[in-house]
N, CA, C and O atoms as a GROMACS GRO file, in nm:
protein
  344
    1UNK      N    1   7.518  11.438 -10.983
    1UNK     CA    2   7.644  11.431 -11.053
    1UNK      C    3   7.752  11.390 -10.955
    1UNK      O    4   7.789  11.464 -10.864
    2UNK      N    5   7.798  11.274 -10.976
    2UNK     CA    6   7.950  11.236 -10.893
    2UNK      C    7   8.079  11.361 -10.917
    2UNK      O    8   8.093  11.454 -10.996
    3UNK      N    9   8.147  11.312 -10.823
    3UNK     CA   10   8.240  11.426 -10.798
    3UNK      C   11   8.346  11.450 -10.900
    3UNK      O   12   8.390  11.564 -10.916
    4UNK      N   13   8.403  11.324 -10.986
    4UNK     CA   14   8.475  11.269 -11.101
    4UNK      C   15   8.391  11.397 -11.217
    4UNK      O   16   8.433  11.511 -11.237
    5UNK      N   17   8.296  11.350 -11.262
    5UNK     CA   18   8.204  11.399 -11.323
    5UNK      C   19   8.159  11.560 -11.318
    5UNK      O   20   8.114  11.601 -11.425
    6UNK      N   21   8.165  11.642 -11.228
    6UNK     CA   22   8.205  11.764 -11.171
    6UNK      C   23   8.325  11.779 -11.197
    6UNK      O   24   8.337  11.877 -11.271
    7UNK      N   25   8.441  11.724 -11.170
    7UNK     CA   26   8.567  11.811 -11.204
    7UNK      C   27   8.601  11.788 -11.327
    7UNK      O   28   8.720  11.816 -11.338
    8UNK      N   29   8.541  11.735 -11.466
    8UNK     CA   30   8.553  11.675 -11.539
    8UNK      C   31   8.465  11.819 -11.601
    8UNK      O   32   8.526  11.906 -11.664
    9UNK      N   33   8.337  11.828 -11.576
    9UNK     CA   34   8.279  11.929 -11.631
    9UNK      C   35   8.330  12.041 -11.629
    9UNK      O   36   8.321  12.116 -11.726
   10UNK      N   37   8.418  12.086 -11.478
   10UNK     CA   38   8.446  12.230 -11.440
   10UNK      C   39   8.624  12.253 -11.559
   10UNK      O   40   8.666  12.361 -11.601
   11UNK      N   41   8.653  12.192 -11.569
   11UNK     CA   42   8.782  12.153 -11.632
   11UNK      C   43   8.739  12.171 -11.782
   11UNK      O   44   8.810  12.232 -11.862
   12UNK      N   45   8.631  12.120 -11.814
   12UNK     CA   46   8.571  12.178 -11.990
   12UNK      C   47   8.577  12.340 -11.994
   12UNK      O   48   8.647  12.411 -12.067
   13UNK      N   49   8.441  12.396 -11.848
   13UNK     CA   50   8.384  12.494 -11.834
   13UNK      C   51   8.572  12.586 -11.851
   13UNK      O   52   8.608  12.653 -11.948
   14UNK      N   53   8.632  12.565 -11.762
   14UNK     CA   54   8.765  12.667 -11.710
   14UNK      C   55   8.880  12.602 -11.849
   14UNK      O   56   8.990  12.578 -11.800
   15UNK      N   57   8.877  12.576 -11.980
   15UNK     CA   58   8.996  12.498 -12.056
   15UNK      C   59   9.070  12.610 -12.092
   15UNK      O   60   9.190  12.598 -12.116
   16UNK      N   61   9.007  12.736 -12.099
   16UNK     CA   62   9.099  12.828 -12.133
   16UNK      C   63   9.172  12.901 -12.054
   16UNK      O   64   9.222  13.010 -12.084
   17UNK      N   65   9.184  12.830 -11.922
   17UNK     CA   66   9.171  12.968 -11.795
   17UNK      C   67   9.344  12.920 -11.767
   17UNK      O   68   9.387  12.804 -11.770
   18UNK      N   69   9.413  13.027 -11.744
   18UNK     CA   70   9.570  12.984 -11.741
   18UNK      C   71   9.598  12.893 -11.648
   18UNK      O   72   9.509  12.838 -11.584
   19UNK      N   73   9.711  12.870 -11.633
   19UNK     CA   74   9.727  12.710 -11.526
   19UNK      C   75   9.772  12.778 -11.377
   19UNK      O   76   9.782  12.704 -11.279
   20UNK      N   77   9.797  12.915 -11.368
   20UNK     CA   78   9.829  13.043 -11.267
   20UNK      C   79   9.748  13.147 -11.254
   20UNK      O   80   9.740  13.219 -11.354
   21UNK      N   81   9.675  13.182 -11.148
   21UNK     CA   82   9.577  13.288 -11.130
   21UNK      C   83   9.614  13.416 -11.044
   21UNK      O   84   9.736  13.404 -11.045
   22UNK      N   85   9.598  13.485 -11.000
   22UNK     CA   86   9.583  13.578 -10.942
   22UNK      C   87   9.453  13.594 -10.885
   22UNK      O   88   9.362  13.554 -10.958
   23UNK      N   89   9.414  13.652 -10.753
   23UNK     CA   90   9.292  13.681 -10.728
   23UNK      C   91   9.203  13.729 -10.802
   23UNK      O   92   9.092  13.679 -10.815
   24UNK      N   93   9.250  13.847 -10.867
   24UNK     CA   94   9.175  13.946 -10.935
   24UNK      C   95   9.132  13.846 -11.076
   24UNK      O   96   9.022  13.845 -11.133
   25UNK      N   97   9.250  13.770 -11.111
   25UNK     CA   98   9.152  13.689 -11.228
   25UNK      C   99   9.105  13.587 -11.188
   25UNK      O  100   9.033  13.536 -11.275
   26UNK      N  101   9.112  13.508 -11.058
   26UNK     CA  102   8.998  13.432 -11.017
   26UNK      C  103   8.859  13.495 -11.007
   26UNK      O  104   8.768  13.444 -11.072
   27UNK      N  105   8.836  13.609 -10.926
   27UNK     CA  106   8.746  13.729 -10.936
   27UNK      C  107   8.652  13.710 -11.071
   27UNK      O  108   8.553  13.638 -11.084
   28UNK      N  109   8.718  13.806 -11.174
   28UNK     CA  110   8.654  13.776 -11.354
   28UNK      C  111   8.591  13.629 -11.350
   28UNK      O  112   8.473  13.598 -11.333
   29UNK      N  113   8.723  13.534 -11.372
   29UNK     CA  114   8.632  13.411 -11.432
   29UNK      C  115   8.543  13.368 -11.372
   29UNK      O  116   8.483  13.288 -11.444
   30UNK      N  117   8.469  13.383 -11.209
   30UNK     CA  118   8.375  13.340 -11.140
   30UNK      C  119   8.302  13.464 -11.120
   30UNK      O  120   8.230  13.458 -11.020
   31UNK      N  121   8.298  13.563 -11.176
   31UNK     CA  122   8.208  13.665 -11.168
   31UNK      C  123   8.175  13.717 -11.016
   31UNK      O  124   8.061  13.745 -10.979
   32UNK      N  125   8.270  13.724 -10.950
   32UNK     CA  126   8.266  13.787 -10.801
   32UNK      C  127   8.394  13.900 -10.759
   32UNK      O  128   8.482  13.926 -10.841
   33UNK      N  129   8.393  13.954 -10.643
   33UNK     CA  130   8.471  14.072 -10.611
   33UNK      C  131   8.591  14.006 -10.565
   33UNK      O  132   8.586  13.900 -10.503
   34UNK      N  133   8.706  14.070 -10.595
   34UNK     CA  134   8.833  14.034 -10.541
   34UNK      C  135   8.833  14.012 -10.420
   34UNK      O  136   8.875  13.905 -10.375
   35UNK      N  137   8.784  14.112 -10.340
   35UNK     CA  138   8.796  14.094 -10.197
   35UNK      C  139   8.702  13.960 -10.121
   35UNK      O  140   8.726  13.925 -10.005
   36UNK      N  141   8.591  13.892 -10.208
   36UNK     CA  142   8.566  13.770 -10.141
   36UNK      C  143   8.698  13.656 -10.210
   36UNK      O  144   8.711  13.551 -10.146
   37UNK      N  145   8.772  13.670 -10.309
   37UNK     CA  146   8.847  13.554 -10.327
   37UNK      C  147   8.924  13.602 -10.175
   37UNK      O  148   8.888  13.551 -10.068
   38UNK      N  149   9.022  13.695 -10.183
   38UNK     CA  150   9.079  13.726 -10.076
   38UNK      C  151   9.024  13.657  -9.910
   38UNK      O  152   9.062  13.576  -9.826
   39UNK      N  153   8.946  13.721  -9.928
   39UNK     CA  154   8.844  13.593  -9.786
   39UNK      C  155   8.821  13.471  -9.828
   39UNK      O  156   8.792  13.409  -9.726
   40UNK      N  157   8.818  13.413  -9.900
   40UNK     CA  158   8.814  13.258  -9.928
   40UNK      C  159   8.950  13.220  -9.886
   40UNK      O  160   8.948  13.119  -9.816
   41UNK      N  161   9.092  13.280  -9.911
   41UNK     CA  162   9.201  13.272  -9.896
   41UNK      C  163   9.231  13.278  -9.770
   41UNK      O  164   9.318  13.202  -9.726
   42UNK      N  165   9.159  13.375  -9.682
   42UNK     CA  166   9.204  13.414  -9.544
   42UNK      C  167   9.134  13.326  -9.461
   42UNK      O  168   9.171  13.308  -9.344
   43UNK      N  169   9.038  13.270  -9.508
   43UNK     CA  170   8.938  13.195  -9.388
   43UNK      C  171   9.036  12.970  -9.461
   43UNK      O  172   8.988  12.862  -9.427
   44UNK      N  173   9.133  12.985  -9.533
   44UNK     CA  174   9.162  12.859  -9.597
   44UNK      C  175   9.110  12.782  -9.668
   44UNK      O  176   9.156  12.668  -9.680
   45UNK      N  177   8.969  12.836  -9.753
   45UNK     CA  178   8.894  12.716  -9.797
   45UNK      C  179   8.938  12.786  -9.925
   45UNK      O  180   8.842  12.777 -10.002
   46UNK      N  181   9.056  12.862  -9.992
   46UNK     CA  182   9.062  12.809 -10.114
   46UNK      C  183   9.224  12.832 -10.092
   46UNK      O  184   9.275  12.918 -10.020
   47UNK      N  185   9.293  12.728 -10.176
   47UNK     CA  186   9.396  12.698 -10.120
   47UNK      C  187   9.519  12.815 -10.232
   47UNK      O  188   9.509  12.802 -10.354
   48UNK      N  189   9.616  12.911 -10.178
   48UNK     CA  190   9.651  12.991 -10.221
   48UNK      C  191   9.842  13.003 -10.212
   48UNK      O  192   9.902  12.962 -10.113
   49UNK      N  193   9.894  13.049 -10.300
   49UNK     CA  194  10.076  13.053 -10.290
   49UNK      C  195  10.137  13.158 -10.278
   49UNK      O  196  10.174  13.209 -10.384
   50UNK      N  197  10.166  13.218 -10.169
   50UNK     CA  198  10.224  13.384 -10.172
   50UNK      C  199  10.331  13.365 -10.280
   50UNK      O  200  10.386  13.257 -10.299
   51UNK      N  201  10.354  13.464 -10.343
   51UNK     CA  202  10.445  13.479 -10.456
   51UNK      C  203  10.503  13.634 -10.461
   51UNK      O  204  10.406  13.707 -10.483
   52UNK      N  205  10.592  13.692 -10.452
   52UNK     CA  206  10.638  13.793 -10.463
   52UNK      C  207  10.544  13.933 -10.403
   52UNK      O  208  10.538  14.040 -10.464
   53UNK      N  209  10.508  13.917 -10.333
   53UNK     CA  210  10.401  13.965 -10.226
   53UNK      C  211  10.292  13.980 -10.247
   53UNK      O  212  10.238  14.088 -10.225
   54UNK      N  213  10.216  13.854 -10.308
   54UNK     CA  214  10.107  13.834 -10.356
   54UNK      C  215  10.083  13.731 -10.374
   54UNK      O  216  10.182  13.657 -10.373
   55UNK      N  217   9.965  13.673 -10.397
   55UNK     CA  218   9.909  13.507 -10.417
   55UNK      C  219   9.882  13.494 -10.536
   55UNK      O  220   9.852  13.581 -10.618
   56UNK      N  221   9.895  13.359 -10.551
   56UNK     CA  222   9.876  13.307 -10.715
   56UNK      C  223   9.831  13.198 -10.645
   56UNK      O  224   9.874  13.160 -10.536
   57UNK      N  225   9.718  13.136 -10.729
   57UNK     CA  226   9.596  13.040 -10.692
   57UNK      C  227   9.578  12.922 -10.847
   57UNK      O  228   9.517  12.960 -10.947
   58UNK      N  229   9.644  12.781 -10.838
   58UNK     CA  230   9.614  12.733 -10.933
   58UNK      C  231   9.506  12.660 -10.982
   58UNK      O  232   9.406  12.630 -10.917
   59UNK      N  233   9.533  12.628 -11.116
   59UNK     CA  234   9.349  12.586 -11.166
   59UNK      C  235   9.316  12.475 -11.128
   59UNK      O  236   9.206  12.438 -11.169
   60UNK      N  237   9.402  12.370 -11.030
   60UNK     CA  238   9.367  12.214 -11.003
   60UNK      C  239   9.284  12.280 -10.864
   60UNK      O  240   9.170  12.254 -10.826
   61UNK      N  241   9.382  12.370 -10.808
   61UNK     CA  242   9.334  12.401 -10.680
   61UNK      C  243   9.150  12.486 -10.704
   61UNK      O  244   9.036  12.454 -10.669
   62UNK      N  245   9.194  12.572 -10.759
   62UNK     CA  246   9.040  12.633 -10.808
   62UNK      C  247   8.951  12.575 -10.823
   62UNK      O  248   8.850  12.606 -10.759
   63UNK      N  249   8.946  12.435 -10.942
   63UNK     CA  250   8.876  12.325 -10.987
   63UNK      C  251   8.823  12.259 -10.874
   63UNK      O  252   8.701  12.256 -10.857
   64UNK      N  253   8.915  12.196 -10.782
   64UNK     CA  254   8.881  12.150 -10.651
   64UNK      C  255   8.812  12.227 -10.564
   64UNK      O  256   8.706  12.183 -10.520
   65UNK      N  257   8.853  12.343 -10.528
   65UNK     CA  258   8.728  12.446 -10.467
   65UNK      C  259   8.563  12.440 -10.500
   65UNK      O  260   8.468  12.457 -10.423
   66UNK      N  261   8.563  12.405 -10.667
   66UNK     CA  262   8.427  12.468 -10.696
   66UNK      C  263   8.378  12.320 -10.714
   66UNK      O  264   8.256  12.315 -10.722
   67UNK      N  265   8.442  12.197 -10.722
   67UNK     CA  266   8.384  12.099 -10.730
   67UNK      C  267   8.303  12.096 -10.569
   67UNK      O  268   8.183  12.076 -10.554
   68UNK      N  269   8.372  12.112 -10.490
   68UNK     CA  270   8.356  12.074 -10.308
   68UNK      C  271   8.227  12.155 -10.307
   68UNK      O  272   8.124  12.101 -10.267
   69UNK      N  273   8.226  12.320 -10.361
   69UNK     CA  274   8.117  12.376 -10.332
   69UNK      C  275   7.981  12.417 -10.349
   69UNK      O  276   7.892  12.478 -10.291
   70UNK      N  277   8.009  12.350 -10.464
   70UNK     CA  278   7.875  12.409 -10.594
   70UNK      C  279   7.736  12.275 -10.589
   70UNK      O  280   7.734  12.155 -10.564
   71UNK      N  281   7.660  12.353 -10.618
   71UNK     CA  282   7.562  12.227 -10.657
   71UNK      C  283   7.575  12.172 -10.788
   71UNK      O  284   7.675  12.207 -10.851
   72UNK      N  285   7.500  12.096 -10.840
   72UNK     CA  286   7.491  12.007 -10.948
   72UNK      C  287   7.466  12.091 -11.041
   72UNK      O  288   7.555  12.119 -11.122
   73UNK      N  289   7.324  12.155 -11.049
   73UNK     CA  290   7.299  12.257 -11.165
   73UNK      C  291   7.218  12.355 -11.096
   73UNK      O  292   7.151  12.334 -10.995
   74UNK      N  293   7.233  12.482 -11.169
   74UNK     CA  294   7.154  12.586 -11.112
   74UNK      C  295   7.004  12.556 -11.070
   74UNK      O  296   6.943  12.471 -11.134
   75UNK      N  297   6.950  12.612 -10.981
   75UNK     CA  298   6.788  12.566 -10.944
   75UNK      C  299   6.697  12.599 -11.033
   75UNK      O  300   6.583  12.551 -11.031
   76UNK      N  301   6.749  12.708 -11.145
   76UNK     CA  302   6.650  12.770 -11.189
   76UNK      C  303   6.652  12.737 -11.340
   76UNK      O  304   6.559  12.762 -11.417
   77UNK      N  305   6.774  12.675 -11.376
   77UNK     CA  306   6.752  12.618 -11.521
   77UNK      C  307   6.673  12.472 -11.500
   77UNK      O  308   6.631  12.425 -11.605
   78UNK      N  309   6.655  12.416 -11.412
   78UNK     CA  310   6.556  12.313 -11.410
   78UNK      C  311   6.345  12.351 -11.388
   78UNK      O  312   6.247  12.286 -11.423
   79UNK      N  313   6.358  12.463 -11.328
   79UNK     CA  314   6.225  12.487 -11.315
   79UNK      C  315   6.179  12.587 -11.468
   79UNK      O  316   6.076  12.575 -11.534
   80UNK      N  317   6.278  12.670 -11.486
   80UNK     CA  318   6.212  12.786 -11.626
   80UNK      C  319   6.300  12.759 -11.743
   80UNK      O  320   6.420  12.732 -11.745
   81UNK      N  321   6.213  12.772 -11.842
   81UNK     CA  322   6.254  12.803 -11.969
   81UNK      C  323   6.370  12.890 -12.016
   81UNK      O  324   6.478  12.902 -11.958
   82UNK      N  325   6.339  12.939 -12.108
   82UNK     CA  326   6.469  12.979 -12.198
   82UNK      C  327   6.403  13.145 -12.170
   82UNK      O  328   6.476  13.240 -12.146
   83UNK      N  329   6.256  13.152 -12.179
   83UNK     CA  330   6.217  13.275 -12.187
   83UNK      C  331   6.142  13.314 -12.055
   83UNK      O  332   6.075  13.417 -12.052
   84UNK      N  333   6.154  13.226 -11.940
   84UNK     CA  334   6.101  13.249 -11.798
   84UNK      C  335   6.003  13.153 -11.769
   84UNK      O  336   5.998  13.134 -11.647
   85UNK      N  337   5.898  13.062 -11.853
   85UNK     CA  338   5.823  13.035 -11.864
   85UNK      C  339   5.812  12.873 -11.801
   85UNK      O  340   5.901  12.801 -11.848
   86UNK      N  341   5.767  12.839 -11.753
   86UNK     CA  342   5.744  12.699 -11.665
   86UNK      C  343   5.710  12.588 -11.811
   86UNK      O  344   5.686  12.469 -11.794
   0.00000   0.00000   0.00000
């Protein structure tokens, strides 16, 4: 999948997700702990806006994060079925 094509998909996947985040709801919508967005933030690879003593993280910026990092498709919806099965 080209990179166009990835942010094109992730942008379907995220259409409802507000255009302003917070860690904690970056957290939810990617199903991980606050404290790794927080380290994504602290180490610079996801790009973040202090705001009233706190960060707010937007969805172009987010979008761009997960395009750069992700693979194409999961490994495991290409090898198994619906019910585990090869």
């Amino acid at each position: 999948m080209e990179s166009n094509e990835r942010i094109m998909a992730l942008e379907r996947l995220l259409r409802k997700c507000p255009d302003m985040l917070t860690p904690l709801s970056v957290a939810k919508w990617l199903h991980t702990s606050k404290n790794t967005i927080y380290q994504l933030i602290k180490e610079e690879k996801l790009i973040a806006y202090k705001y009233r003593g706190g960060y707010l993280i937007s969805k172009a910026d987010l979008i761009e994060y997960l395009a750069d990092t992700t693979d194409d498709a999961p490994k495991w919806s290409r090898k198994f079925g619906r019910n585990g099965n090869e």
